[in-house]
PyMOL Python script that loads the backbone (N, CA, C, O; Angstrom):
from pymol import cmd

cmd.read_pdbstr("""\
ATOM      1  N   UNK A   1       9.512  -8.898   4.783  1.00  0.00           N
ATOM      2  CA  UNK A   1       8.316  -8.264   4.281  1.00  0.00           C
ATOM      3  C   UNK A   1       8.604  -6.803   3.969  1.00  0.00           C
ATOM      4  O   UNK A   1       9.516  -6.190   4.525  1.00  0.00           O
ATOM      5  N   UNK A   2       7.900  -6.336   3.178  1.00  0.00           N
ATOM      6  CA  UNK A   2       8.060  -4.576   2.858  1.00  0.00           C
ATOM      7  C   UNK A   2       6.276  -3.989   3.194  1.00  0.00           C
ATOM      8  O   UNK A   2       5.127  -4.426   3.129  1.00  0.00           O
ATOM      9  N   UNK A   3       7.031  -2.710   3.580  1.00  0.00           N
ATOM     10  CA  UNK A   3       6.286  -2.012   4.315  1.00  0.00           C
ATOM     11  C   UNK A   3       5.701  -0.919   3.451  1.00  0.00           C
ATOM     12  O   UNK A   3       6.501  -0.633   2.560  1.00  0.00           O
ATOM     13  N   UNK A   4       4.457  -0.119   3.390  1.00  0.00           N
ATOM     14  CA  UNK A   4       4.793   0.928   2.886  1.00  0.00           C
ATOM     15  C   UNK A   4       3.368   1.623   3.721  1.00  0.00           C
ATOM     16  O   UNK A   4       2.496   1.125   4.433  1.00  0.00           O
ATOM     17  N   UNK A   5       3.670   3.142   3.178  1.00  0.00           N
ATOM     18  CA  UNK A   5       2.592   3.980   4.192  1.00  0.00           C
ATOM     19  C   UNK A   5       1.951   4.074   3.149  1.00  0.00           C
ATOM     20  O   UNK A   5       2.232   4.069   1.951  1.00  0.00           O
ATOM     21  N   UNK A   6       0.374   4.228   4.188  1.00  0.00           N
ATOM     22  CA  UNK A   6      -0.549   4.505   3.427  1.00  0.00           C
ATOM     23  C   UNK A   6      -1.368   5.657   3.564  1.00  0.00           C
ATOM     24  O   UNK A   6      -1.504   5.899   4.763  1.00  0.00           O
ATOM     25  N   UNK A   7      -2.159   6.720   2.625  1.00  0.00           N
ATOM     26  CA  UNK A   7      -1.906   7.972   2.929  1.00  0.00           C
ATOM     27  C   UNK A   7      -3.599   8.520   2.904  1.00  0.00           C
ATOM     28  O   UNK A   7      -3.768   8.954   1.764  1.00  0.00           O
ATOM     29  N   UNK A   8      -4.129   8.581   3.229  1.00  0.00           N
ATOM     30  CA  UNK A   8      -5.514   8.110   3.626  1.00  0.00           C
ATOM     31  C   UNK A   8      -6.681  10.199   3.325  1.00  0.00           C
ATOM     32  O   UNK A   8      -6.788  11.039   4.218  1.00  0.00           O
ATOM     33  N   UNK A   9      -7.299  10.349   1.810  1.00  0.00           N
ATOM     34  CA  UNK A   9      -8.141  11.392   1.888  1.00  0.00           C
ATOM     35  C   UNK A   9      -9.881  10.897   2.445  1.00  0.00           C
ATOM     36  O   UNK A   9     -10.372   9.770   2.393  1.00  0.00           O
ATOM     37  N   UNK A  10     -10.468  12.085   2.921  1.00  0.00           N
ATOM     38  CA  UNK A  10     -11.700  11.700   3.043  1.00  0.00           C
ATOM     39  C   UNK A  10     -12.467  12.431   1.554  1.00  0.00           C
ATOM     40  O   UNK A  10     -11.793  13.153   0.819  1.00  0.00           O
ATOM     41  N   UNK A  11     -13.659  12.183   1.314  1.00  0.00           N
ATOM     42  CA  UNK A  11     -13.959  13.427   0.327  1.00  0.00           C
ATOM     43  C   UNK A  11     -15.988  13.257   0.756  1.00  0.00           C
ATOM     44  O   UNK A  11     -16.814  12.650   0.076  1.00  0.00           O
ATOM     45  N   UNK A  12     -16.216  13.965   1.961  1.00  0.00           N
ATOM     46  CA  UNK A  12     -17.504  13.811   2.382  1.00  0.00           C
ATOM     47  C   UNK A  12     -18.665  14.247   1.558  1.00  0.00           C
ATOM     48  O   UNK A  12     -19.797  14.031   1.992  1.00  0.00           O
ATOM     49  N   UNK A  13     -18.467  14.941   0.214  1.00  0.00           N
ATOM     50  CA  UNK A  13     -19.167  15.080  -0.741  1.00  0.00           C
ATOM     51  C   UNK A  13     -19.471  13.939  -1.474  1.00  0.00           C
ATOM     52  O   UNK A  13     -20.637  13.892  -1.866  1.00  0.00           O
ATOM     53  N   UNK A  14     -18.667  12.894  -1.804  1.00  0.00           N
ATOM     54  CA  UNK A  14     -18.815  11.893  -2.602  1.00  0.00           C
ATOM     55  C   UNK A  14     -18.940  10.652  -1.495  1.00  0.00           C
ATOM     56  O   UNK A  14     -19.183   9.485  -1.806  1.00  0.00           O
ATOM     57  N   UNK A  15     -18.751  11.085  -0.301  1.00  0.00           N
ATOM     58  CA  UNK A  15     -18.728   9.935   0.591  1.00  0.00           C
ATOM     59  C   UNK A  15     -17.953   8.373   0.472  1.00  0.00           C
ATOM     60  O   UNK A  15     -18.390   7.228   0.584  1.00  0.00           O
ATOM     61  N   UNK A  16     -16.307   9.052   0.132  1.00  0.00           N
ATOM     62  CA  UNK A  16     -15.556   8.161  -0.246  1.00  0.00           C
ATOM     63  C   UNK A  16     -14.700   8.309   0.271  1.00  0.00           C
ATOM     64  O   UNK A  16     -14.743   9.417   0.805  1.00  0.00           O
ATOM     65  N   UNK A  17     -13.092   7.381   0.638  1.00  0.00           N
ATOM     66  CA  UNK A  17     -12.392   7.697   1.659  1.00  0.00           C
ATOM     67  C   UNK A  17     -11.156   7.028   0.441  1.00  0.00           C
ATOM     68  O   UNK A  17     -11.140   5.809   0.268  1.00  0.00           O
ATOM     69  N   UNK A  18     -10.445   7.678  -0.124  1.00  0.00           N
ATOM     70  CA  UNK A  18      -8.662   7.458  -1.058  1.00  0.00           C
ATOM     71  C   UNK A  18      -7.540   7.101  -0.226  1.00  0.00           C
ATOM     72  O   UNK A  18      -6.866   7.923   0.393  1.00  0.00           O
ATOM     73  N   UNK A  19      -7.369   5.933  -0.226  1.00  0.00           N
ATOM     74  CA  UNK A  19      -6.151   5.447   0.339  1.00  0.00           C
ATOM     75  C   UNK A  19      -4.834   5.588  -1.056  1.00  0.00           C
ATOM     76  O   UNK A  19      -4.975   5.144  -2.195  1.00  0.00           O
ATOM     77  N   UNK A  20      -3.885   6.164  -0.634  1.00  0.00           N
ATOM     78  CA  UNK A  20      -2.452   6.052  -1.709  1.00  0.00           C
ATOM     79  C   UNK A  20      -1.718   5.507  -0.972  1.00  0.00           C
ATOM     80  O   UNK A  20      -1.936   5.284   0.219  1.00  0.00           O
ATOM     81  N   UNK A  21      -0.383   5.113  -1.826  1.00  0.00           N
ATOM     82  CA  UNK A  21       0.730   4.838  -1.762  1.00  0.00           C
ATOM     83  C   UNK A  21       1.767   5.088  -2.163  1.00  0.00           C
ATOM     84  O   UNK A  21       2.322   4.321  -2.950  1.00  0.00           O
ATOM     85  N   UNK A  22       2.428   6.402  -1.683  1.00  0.00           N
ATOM     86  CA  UNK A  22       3.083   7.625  -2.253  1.00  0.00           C
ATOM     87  C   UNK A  22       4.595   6.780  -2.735  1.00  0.00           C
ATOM     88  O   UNK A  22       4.958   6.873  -3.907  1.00  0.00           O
ATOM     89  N   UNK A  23       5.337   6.044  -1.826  1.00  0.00           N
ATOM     90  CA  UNK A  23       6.198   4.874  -2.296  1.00  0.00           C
ATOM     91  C   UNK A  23       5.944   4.138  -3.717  1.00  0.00           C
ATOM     92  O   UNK A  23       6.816   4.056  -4.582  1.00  0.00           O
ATOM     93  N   UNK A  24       4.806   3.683  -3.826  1.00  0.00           N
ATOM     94  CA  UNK A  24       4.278   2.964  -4.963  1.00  0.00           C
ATOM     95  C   UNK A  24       3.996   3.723  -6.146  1.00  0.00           C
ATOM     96  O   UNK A  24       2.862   3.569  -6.601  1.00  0.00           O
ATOM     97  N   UNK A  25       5.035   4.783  -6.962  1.00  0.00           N
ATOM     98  CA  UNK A  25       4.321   5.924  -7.759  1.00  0.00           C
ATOM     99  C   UNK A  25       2.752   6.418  -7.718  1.00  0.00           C
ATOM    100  O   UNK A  25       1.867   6.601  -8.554  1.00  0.00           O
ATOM    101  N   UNK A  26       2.868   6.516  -6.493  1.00  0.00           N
ATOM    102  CA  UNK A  26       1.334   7.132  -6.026  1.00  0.00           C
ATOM    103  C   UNK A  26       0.230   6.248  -6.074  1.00  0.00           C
ATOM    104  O   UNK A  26      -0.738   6.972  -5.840  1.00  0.00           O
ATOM    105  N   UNK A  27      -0.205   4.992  -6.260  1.00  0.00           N
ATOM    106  CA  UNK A  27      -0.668   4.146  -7.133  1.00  0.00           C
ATOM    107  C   UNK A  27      -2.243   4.473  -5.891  1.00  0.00           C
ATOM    108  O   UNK A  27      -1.839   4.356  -4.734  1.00  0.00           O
ATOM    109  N   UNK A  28      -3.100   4.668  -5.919  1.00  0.00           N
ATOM    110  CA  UNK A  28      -4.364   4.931  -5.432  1.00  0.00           C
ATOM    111  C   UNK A  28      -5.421   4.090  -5.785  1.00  0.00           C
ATOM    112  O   UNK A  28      -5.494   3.558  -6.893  1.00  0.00           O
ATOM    113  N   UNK A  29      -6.559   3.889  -4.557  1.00  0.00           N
ATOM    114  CA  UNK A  29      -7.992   3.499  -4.707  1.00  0.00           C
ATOM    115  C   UNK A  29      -8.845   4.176  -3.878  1.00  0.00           C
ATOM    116  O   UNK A  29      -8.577   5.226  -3.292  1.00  0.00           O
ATOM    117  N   UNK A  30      -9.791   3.617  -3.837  1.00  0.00           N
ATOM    118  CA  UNK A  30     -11.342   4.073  -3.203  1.00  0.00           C
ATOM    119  C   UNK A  30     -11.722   3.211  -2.386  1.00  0.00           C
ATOM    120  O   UNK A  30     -11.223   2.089  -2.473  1.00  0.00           O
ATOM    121  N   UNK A  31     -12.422   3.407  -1.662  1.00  0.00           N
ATOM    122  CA  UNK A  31     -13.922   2.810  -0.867  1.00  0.00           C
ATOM    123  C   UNK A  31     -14.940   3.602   0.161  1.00  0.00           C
ATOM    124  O   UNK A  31     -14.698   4.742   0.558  1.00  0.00           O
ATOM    125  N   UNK A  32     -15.623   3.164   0.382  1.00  0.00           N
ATOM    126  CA  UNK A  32     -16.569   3.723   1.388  1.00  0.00           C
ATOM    127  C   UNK A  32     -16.547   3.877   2.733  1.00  0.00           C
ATOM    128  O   UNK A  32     -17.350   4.402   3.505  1.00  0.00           O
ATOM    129  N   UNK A  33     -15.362   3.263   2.920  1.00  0.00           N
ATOM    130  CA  UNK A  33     -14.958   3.011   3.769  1.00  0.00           C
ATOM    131  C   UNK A  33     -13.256   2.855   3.869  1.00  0.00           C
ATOM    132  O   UNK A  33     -12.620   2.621   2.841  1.00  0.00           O
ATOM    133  N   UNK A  34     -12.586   3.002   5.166  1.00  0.00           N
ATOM    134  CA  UNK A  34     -11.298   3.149   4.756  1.00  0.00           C
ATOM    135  C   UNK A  34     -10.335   1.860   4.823  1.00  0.00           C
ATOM    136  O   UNK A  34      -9.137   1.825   4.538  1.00  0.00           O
ATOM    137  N   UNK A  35     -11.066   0.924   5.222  1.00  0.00           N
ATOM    138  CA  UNK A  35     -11.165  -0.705   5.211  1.00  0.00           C
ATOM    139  C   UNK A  35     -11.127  -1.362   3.755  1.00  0.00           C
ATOM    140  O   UNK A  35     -10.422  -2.269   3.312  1.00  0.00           O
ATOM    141  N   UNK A  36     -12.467  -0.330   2.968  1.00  0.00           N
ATOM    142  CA  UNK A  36     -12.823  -1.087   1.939  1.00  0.00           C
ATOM    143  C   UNK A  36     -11.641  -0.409   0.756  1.00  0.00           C
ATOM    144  O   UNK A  36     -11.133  -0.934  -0.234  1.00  0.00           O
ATOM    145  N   UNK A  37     -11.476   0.983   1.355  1.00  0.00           N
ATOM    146  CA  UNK A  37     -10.320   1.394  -0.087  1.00  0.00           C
ATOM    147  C   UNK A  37      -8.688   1.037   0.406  1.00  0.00           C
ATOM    148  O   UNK A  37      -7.872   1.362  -0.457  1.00  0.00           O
ATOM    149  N   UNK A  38      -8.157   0.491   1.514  1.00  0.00           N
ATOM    150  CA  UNK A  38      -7.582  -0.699   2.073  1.00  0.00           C
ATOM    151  C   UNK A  38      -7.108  -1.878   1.082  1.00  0.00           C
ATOM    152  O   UNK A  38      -6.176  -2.427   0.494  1.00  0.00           O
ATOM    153  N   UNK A  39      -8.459  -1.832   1.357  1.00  0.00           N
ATOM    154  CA  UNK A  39      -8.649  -4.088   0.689  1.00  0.00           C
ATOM    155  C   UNK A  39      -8.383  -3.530  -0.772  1.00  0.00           C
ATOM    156  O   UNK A  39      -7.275  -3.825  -1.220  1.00  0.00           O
ATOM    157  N   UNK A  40      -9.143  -2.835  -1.526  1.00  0.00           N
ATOM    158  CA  UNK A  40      -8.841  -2.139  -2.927  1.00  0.00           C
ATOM    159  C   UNK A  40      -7.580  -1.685  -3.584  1.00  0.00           C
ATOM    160  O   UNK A  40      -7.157  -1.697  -4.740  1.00  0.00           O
ATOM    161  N   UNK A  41      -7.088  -1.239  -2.311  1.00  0.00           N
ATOM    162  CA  UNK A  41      -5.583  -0.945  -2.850  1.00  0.00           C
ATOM    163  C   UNK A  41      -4.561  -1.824  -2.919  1.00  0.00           C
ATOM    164  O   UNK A  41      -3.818  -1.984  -3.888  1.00  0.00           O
ATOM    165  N   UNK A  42      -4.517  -2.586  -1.534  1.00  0.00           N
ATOM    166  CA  UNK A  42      -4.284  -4.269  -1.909  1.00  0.00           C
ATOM    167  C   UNK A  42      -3.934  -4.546  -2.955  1.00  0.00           C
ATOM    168  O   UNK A  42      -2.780  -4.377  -3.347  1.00  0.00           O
ATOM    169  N   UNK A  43      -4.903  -5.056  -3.662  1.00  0.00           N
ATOM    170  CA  UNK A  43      -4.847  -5.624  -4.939  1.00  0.00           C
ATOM    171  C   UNK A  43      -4.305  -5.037  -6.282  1.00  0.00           C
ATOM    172  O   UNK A  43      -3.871  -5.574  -7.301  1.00  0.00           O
ATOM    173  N   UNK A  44      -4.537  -3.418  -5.815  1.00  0.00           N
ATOM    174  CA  UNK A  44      -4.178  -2.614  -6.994  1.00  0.00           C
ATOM    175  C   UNK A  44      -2.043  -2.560  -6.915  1.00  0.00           C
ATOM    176  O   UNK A  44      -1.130  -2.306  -7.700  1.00  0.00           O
ATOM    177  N   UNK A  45      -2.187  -2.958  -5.519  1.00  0.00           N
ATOM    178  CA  UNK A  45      -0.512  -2.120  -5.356  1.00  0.00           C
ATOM    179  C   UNK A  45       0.310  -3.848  -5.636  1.00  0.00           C
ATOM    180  O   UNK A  45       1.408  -3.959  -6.182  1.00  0.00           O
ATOM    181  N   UNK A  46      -0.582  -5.130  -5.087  1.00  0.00           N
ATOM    182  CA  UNK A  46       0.005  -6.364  -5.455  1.00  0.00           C
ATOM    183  C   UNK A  46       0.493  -6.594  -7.187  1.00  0.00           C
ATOM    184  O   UNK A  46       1.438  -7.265  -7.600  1.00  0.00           O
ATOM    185  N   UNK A  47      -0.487  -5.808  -7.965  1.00  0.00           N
ATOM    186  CA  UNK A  47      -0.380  -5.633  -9.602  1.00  0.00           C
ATOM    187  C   UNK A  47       0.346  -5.105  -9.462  1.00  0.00           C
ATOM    188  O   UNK A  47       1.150  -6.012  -9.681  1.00  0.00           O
ATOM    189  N   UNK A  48       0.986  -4.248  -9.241  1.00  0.00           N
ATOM    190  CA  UNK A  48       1.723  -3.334  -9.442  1.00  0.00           C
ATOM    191  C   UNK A  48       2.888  -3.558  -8.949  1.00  0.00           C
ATOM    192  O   UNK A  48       3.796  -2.914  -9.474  1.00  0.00           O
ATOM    193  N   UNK A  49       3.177  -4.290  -8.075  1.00  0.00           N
ATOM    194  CA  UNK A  49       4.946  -4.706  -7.534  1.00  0.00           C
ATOM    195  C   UNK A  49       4.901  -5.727  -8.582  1.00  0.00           C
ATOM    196  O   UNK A  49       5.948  -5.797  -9.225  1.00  0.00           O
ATOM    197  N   UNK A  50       3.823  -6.670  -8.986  1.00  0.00           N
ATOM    198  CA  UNK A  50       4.070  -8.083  -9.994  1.00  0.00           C
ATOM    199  C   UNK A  50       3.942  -7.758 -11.408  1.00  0.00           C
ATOM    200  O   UNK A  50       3.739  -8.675 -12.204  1.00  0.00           O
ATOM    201  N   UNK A  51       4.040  -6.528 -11.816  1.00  0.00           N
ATOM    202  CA  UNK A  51       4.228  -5.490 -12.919  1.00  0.00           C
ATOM    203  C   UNK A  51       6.176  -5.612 -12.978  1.00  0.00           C
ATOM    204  O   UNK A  51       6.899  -6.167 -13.805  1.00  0.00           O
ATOM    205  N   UNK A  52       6.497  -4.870 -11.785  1.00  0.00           N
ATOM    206  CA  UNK A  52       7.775  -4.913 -11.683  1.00  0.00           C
ATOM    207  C   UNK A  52       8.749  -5.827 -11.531  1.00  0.00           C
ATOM    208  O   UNK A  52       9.869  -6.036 -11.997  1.00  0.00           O
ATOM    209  N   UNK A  53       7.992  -6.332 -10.726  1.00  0.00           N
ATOM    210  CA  UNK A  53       8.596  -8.149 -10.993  1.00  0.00           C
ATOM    211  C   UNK A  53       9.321  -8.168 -12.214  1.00  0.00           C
ATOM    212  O   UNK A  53      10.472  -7.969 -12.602  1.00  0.00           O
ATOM    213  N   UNK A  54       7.935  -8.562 -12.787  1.00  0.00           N
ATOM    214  CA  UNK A  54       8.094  -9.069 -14.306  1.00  0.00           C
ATOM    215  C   UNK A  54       9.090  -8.252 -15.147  1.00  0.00           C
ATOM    216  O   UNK A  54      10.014  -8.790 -15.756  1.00  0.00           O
ATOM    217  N   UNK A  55       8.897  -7.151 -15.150  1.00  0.00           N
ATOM    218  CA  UNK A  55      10.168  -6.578 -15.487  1.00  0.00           C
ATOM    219  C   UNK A  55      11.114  -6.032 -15.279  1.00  0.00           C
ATOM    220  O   UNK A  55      11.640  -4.962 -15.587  1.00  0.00           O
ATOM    221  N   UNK A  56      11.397  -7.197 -14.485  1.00  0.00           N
ATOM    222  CA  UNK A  56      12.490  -7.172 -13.362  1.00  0.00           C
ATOM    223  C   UNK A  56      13.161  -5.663 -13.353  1.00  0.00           C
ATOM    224  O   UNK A  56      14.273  -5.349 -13.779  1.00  0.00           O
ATOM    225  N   UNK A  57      12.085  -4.757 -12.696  1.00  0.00           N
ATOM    226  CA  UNK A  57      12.435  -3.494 -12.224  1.00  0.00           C
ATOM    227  C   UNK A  57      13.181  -3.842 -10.882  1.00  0.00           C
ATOM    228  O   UNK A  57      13.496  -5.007 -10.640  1.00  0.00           O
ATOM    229  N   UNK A  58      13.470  -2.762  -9.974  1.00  0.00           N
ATOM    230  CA  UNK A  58      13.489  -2.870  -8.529  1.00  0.00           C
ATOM    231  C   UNK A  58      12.352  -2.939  -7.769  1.00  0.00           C
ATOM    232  O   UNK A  58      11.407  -2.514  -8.432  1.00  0.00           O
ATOM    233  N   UNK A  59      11.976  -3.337  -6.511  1.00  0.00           N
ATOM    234  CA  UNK A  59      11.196  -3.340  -5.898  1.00  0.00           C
ATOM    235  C   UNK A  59      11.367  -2.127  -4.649  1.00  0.00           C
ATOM    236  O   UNK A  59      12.189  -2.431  -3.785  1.00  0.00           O
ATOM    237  N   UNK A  60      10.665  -0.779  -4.475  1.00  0.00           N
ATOM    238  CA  UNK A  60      10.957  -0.071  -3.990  1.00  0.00           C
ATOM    239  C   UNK A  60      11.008  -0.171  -2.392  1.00  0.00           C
ATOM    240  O   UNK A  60       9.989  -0.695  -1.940  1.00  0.00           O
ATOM    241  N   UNK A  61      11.677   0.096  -1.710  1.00  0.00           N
ATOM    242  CA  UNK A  61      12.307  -0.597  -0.357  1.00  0.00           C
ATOM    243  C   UNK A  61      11.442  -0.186   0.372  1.00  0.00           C
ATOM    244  O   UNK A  61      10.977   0.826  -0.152  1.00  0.00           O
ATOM    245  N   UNK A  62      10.826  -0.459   1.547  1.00  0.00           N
ATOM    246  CA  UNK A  62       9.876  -0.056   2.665  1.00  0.00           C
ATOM    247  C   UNK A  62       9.978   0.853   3.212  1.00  0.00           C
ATOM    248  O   UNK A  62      10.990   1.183   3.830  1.00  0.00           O
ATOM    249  N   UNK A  63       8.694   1.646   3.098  1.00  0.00           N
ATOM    250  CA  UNK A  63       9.191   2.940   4.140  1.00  0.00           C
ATOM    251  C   UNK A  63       9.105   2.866   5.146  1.00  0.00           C
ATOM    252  O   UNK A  63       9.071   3.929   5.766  1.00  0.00           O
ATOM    253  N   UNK A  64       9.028   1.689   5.845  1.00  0.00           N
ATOM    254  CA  UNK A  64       9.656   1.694   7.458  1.00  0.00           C
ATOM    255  C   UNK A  64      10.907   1.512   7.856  1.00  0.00           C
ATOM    256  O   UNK A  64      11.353   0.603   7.156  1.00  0.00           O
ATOM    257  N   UNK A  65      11.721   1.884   8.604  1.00  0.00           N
ATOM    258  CA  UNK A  65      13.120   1.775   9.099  1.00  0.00           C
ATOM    259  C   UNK A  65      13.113   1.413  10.657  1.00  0.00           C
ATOM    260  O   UNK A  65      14.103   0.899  11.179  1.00  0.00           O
ATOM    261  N   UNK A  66      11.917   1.713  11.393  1.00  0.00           N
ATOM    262  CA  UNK A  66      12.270   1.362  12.879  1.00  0.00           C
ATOM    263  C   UNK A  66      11.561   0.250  13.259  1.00  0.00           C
ATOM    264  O   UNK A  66      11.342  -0.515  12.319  1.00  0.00           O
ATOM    265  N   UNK A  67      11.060  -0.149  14.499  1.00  0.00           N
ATOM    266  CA  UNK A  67      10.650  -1.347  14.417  1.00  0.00           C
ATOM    267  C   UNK A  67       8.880  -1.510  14.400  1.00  0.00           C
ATOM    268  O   UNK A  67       7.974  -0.738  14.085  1.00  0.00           O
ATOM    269  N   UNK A  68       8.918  -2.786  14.860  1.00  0.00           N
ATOM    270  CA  UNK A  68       7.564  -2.626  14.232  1.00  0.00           C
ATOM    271  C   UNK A  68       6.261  -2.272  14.797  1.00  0.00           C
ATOM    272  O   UNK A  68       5.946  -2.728  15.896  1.00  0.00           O
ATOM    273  N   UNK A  69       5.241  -1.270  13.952  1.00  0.00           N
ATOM    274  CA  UNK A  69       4.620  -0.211  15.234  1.00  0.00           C
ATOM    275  C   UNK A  69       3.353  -1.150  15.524  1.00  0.00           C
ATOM    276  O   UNK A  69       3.132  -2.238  14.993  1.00  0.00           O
ATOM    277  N   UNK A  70       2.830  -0.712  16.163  1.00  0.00           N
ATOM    278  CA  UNK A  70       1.255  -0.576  17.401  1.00  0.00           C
ATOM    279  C   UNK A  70       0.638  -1.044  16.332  1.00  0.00           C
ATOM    280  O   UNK A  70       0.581  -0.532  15.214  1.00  0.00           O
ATOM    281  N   UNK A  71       0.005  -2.407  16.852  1.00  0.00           N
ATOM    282  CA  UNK A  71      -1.615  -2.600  15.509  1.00  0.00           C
ATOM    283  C   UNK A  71      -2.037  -1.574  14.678  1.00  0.00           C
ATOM    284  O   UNK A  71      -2.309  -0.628  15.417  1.00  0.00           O
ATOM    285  N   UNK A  72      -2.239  -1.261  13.463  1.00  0.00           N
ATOM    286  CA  UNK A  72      -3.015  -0.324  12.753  1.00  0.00           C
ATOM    287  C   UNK A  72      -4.299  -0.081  13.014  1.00  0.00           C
ATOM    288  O   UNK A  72      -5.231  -0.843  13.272  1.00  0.00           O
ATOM    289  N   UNK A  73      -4.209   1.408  12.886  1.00  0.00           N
ATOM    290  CA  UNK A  73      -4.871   1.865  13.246  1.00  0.00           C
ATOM    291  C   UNK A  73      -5.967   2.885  11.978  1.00  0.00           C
ATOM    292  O   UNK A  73      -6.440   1.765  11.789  1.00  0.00           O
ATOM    293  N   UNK A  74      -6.213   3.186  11.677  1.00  0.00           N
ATOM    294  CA  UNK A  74      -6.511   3.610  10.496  1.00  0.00           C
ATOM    295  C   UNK A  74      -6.990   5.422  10.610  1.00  0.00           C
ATOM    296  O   UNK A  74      -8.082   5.950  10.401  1.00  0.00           O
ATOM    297  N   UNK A  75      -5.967   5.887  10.931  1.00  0.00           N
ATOM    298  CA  UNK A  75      -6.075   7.468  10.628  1.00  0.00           C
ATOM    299  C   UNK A  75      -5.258   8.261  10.354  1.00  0.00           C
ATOM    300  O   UNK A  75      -4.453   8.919  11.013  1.00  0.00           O
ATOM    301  N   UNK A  76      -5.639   8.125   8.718  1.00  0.00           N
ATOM    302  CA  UNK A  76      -4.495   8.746   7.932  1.00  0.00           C
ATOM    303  C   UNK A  76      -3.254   8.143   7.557  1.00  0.00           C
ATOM    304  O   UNK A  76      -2.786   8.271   6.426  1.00  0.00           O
ATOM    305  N   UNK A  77      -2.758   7.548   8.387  1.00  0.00           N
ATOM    306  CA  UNK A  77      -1.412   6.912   7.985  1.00  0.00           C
ATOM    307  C   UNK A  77      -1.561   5.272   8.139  1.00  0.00           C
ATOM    308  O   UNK A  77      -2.271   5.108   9.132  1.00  0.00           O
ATOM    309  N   UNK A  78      -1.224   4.079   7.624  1.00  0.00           N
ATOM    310  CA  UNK A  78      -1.448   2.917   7.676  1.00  0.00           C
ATOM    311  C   UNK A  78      -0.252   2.546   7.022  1.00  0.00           C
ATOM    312  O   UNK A  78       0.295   3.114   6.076  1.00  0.00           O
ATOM    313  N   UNK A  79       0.177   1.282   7.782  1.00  0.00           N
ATOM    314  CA  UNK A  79       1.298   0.766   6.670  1.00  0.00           C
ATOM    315  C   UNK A  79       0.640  -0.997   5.833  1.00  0.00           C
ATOM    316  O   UNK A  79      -0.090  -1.886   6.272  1.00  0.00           O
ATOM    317  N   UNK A  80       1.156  -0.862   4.891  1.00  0.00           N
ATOM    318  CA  UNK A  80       0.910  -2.458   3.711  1.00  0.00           C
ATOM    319  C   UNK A  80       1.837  -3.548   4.139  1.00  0.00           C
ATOM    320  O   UNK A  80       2.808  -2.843   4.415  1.00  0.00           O
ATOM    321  N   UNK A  81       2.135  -4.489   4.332  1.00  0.00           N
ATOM    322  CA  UNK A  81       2.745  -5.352   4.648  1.00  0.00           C
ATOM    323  C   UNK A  81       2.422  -6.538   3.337  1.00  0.00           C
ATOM    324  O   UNK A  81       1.471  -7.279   3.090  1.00  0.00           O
ATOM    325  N   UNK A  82       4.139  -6.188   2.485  1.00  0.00           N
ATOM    326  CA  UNK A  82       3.883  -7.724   1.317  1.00  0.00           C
ATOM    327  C   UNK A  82       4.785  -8.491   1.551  1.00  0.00           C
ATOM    328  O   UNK A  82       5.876  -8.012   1.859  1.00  0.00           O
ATOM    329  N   UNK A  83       4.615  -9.920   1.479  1.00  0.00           N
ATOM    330  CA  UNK A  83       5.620 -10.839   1.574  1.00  0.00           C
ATOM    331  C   UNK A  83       6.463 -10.743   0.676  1.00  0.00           C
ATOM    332  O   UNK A  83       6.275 -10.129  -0.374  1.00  0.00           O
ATOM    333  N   UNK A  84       7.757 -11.494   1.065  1.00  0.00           N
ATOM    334  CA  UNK A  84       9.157 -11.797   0.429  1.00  0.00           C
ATOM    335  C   UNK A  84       8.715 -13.002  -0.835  1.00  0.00           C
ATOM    336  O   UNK A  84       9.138 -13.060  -1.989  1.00  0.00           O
ATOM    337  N   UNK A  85       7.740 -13.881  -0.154  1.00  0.00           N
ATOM    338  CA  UNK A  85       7.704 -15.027  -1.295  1.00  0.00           C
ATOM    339  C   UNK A  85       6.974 -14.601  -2.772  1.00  0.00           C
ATOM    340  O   UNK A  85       7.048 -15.303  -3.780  1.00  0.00           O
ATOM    341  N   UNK A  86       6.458 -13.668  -2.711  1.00  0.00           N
ATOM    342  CA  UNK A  86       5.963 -13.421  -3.983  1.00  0.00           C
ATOM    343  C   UNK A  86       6.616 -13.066  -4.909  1.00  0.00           C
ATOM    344  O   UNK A  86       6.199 -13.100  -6.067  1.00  0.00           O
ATOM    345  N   UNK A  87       8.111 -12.533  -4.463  1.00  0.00           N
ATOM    346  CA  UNK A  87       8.641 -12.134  -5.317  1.00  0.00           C
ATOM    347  C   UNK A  87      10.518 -12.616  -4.946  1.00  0.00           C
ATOM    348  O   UNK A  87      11.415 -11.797  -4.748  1.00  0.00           O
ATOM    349  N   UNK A  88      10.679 -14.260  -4.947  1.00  0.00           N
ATOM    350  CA  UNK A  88      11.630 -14.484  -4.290  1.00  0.00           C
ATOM    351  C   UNK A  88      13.145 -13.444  -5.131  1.00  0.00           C
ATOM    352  O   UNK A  88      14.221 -13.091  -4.646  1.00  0.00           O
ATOM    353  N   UNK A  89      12.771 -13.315  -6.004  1.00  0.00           N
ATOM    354  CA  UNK A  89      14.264 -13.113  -6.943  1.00  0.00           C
ATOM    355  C   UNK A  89      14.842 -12.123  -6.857  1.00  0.00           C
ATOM    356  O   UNK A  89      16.035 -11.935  -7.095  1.00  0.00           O
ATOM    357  N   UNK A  90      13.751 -11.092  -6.372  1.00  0.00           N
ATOM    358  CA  UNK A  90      14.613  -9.377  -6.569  1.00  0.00           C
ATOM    359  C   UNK A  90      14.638  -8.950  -5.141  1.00  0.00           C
ATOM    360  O   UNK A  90      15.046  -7.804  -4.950  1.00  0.00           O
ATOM    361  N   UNK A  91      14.106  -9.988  -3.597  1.00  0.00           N
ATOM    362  CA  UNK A  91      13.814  -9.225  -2.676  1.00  0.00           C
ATOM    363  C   UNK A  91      14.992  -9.883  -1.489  1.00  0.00           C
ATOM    364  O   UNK A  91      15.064  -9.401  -0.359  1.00  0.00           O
TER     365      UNK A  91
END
""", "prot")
cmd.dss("prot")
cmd.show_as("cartoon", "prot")
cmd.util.cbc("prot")
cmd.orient("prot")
């Protein structure tokens, strides 16, 4: 599986919480929650490795190196966890 961090703004004016993925050319979402811009980014960062896939770029390597941490927790830092099978050919 690959790992990547996730990099978590609040913005209490708009009452929205930006999860990135500085690994993933920055690739960003939203929610109202930091659950919901989570689940949002999900989907945005799954397009986006199956972008590369397809053209048969590299798949950028996990930014974890040690082992594997403490349940997530969600402050500020979070890691993504994608499977190997989605992308058997380049991983």
């Amino acid at each position: 599986m690959r790992w990547y961090r996730v990099v978590f703004e609040t913005y209490p004016a708009s009452k929205r919480v930006t999860a990135k993925l500085p690994t993933l050319n920055n690739t960003a979402d939203y929610g109202t929650t930091a659950e919901e811009a989570v689940a949002n980014l999900r989907v945005l960062a799954q397009g986006f490795l199956d972008v590369l896939h397809n053209r048969t770029e590299p798949i950028p390597p996990s930014d974890r190196t040690g082992p594997a941490p403490a349940p997530p927790r969600l402050r500020g830092y979070y890691e993504l966890q994608f499977r190997r099978d989605r992308h058997p050919p380049l991983w």
